[in-house]
C-alpha positions as CSV (number, residue, x, y, z in Angstrom):
1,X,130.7,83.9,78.6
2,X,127.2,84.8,76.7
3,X,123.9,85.1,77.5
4,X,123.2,81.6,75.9
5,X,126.1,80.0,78.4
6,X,123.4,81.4,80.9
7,X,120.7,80.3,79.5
8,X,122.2,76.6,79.3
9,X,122.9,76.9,82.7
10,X,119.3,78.1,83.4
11,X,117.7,75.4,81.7
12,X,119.7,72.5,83.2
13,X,118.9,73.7,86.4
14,X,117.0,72.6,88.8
15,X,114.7,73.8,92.3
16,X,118.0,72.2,94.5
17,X,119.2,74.5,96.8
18,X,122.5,72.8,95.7
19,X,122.0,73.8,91.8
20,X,121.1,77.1,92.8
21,X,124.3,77.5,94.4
22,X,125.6,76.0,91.4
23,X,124.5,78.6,88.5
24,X,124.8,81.6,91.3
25,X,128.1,80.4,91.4
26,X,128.4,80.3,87.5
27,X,127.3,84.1,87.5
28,X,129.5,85.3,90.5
29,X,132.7,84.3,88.8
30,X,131.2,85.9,85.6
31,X,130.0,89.0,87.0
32,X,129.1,90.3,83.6
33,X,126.2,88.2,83.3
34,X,124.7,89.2,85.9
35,X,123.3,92.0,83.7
36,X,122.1,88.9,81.3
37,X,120.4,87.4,84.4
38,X,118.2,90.8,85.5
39,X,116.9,90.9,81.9
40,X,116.3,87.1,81.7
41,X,114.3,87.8,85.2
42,X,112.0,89.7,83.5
43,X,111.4,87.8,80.2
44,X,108.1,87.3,82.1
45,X,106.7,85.6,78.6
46,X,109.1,82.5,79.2
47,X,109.3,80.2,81.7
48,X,113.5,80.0,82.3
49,X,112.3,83.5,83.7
50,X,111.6,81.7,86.7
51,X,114.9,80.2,87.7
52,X,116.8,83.2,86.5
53,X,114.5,85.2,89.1
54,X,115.8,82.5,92.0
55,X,119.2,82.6,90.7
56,X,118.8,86.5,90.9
57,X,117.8,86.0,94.8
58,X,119.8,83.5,95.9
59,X,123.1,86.2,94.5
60,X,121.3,89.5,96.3
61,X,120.2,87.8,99.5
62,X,123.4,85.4,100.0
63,X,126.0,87.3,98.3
64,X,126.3,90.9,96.6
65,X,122.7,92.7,97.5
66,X,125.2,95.6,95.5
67,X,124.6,94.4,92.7
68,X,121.1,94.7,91.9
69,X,122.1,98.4,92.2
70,X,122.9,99.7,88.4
71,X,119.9,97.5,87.2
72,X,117.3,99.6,89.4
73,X,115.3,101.3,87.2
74,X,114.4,98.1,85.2
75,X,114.0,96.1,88.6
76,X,111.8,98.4,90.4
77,X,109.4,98.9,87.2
78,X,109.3,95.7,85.4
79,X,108.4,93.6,88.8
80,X,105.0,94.6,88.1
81,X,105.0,92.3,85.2
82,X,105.8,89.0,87.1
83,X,103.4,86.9,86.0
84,X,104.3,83.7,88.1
85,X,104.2,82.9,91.6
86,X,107.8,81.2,91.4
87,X,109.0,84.3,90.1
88,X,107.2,87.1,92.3
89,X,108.2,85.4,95.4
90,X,112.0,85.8,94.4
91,X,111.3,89.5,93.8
92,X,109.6,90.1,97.0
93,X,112.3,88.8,98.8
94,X,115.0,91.1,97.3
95,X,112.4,94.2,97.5
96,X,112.6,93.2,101.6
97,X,116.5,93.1,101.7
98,X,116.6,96.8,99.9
99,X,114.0,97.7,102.3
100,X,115.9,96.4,105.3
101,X,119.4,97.9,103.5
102,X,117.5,101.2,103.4
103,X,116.9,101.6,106.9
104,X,119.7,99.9,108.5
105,X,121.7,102.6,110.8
106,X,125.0,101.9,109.4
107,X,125.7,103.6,106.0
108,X,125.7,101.2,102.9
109,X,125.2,101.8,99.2
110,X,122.0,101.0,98.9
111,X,120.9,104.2,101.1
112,X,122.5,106.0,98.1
113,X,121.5,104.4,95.1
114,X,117.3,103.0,95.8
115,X,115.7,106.6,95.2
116,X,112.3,107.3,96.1
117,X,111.0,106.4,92.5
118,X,112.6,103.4,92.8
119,X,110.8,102.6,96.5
120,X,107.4,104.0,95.2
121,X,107.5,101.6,91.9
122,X,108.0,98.6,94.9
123,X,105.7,100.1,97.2
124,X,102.7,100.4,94.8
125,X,103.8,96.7,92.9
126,X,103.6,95.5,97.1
127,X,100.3,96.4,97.4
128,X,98.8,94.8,94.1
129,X,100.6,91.8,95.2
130,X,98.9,91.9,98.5
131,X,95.3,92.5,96.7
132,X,95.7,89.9,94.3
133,X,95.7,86.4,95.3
134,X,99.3,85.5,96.6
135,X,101.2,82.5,98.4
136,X,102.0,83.4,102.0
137,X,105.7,83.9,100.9
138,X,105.2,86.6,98.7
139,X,103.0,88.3,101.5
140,X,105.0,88.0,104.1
141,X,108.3,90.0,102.2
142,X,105.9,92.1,100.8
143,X,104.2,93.0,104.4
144,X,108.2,93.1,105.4
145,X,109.4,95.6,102.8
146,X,105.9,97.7,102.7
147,X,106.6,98.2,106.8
148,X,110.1,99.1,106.2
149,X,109.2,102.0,103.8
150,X,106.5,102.7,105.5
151,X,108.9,104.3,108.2
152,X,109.7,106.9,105.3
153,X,105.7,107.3,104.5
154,X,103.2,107.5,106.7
155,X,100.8,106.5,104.4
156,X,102.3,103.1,103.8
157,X,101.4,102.5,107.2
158,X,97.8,103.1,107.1
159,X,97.1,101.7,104.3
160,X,98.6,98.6,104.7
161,X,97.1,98.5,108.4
162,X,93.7,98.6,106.8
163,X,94.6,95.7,103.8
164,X,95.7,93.6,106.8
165,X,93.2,94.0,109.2
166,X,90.2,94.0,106.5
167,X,91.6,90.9,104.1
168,X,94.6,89.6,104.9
169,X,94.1,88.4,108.4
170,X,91.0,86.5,107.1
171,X,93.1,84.8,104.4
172,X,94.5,81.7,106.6
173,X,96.1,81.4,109.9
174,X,100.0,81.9,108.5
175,X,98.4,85.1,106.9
176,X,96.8,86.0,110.0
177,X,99.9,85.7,112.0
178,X,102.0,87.2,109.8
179,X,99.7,90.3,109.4
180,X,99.4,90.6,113.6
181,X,102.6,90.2,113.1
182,X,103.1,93.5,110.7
183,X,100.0,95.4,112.7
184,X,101.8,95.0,115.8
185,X,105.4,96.6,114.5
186,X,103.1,99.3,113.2
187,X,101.4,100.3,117.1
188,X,105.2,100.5,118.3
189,X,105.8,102.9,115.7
190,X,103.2,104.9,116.1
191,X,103.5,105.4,120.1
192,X,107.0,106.1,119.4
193,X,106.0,109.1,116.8
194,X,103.2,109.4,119.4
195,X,100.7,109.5,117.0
């Protein structure tokens, strides 16, 4: 199987759930292109970019998160040049199962592998995506994930507290109780540190 196999499979694919399944499928039992499908991702110049980026989540969030692993470097830079919406929101939802990966209390490969210039290249591509205008899916994984990390750095915290309370709560009522949301987990953590 070839790049252009996946390709083929991109392009006669459509939003389905089902034909998701379907091309995820085609890559899982060709693990070799899964490589093929990270760099498709992020031919940001081309549209196919967008189904390779759900094809990409539907494999990390539903089947091998593992996998994104060896392609981190590229992942954790070249998100930052997602240029649309159908392709970001993908992204941010595989950024919030590393983050949750990360801190989870049993040991996993991803505690080993996402290093902190990987989480500071998702941290500071979270909050342009949260100052730029967003859909309320990408907002909510990136409020997820920038939380998560956020453990790790105190300054995550604080800044994002101040984006949320100052923009994004103002943004629409999902926003607003998503961010309450976020700005409530963040209080807990702080009388916990007793800060």
């Amino acid at each position: 199987m070839s790049i252009h196999n996946l390709k083929e499979q991109l392009d006669r694919m459509s939003a389905l759930k089902e034909d998701r399944q379907r091309v995820a499928n085609f890559v899982l039992e060709n693990q070799l292109l899964f490589k093929d499908l990270v760099t498709i991702t992020f031919t940001v110049e081309q549209k196919i970019s967008i189904k390779a980026a759900w094809v990409l989540e539907w494999i990390c969030t539903n089947h091998h998160l593992e996998w994104i692993l060896p392609y981190l470097d590229e992942f954790s830079i070249k998100i930052a040049t997602l240029k649309y919406d159908s392709a970001i929101r993908p992204c941010a939802k595989i950024c919030e199962h590393l983050a949750i990966a990360y801190h989870d209390k049993n040991k996993n490969e991803v505690q080993h592998k996402l290093k902190s210039i990987h989480i500071n290249a998702i941290i500071e591509t979270g909050f342009d995506w949260l100052i730029t205008p967003q859909k309320i899916a990408v907002r909510a994984y990136t409020m997820s994930f920038l939380y998560y990390f956020g453990l790790e750095k105190d300054w995550v915290h604080s800044a994002l507290k101040n984006l949320i309370s100052e923009k994004i709560i103002h943004e629409s009522k999902g926003t607003k109780a998503l961010g309450n949301h976020i700005l409530t987990l963040i209080k807990k953590q702080q009388i916990i540190l007793g800060r």
